[in-house]
C-alpha positions as protocol buffer text, in pm:
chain_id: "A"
residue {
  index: 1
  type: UNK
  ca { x: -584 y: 1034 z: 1362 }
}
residue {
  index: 2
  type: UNK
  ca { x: -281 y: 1022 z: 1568 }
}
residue {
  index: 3
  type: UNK
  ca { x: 91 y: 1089 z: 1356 }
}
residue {
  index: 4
  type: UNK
  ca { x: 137 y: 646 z: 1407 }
}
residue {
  index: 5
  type: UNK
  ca { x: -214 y: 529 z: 1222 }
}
residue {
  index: 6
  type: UNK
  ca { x: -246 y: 486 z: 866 }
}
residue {
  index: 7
  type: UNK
  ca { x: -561 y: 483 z: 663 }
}
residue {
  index: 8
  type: UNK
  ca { x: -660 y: 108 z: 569 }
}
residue {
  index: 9
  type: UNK
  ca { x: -825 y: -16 z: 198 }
}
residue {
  index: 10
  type: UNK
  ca { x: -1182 y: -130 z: 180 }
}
residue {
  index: 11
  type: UNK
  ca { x: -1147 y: -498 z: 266 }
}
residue {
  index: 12
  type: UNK
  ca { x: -809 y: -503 z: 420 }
}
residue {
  index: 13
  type: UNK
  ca { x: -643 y: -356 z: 735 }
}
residue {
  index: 14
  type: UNK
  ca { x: -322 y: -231 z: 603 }
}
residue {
  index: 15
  type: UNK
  ca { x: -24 y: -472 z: 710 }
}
residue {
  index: 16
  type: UNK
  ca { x: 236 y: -394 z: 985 }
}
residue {
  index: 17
  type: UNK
  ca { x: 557 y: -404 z: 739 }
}
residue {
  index: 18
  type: UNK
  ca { x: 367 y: -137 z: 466 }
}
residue {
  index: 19
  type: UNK
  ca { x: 210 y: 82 z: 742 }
}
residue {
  index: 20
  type: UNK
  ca { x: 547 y: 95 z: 882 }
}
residue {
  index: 21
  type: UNK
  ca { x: 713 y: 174 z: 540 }
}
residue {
  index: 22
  type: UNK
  ca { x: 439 y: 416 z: 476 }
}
residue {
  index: 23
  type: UNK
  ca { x: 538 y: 602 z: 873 }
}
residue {
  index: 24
  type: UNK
  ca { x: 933 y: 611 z: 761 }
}
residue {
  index: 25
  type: UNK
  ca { x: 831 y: 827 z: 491 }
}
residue {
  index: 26
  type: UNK
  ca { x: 616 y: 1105 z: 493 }
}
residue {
  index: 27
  type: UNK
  ca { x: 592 y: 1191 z: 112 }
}
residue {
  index: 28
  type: UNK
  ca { x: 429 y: 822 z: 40 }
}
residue {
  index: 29
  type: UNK
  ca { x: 227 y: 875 z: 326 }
}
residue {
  index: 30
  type: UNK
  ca { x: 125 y: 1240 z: 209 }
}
residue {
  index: 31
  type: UNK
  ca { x: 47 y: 1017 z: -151 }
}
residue {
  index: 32
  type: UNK
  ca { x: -136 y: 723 z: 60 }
}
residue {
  index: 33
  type: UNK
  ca { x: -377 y: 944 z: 251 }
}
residue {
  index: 34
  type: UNK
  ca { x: -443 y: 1115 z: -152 }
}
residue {
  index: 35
  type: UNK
  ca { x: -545 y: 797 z: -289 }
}
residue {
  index: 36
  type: UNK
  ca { x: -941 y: 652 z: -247 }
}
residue {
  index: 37
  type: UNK
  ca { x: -1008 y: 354 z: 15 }
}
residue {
  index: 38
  type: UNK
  ca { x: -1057 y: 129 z: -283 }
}
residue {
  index: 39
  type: UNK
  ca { x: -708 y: 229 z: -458 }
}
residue {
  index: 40
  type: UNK
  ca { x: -531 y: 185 z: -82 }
}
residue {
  index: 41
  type: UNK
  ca { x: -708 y: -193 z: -46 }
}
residue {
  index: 42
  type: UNK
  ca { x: -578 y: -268 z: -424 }
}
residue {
  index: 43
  type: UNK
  ca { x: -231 y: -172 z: -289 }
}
residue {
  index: 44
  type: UNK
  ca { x: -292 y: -354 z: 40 }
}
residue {
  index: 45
  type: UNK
  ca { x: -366 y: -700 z: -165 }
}
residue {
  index: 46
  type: UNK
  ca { x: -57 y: -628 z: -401 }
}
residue {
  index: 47
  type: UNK
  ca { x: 142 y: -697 z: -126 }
}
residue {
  index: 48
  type: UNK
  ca { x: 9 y: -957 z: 46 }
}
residue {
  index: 49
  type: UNK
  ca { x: -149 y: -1162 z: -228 }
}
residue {
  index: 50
  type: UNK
  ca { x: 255 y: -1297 z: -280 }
}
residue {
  index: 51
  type: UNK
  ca { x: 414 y: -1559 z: -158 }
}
residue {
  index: 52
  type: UNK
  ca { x: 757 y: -1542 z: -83 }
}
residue {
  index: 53
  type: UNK
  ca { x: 877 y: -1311 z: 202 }
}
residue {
  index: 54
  type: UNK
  ca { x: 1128 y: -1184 z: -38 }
}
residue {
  index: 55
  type: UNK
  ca { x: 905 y: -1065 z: -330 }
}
residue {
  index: 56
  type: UNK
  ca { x: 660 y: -889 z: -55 }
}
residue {
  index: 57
  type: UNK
  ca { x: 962 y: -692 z: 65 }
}
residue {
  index: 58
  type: UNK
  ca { x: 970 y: -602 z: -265 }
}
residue {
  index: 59
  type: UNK
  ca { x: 663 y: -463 z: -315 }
}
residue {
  index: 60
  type: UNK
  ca { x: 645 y: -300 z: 47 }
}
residue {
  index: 61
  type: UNK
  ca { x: 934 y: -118 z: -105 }
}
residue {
  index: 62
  type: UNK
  ca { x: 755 y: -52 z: -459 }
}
residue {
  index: 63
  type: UNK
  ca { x: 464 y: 35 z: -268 }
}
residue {
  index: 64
  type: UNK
  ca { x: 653 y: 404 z: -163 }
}
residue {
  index: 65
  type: UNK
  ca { x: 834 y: 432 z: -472 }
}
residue {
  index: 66
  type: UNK
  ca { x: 562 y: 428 z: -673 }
}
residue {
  index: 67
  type: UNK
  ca { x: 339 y: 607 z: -503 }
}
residue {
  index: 68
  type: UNK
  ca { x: 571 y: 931 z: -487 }
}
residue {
  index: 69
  type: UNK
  ca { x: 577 y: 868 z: -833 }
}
residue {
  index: 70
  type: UNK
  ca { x: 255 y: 956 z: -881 }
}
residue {
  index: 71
  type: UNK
  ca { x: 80 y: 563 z: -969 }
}
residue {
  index: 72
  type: UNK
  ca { x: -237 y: 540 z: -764 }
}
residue {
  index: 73
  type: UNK
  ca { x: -315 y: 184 z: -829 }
}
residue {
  index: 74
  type: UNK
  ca { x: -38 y: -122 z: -872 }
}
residue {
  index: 75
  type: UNK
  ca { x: 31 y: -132 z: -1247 }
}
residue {
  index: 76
  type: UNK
  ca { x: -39 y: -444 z: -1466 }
}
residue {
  index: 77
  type: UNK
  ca { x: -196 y: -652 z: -1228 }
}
residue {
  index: 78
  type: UNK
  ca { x: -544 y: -797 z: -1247 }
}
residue {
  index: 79
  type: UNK
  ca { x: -674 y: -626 z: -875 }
}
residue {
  index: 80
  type: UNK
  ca { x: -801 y: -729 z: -540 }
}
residue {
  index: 81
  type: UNK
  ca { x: -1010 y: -1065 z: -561 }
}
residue {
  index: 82
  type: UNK
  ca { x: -1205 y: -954 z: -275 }
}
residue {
  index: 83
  type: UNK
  ca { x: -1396 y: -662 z: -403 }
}
């Protein structure tokens, strides 16, 4: 896997704005690459299941904090619909 790809979730490919998030910083990417395929396409759907441009910026930018905090799954939301 070259230093630019990024693992992708189960049923989704990951986006270009979270992969590129995920790049910028190597400690969420360390905590990405940690997580199970199913965890990374629940993450994956968290961001683009919204729709405002605004709010998905928002969790893009959850996406790393979180995830260097140690959550391995998006809290308090009812999942992926596509499992």
């Amino acid at each position: 896997m070259s230093k630019k790809e990024i693992v992708d979730g189960v049923a989704h490919k990951i986006p270009a704005d979270l992969g590129q998030a995920l790049i910028s910083d190597p400690a969420a990417r360390a905590k990405w690459e940690d997580i199970t395929p199913l965890a990374r396409n629940e993450w994956i759907c968290w961001v683009i299941s919204v729709k405002k441009p605004e709010t998905r910026r928002q969790h893009v930018l959850r996406v790393r904090t979180e995830l260097k905090e140690g959550m391995r799954r998006p809290c308090c939301w009812a999942g992926c619909i596509h499992r």
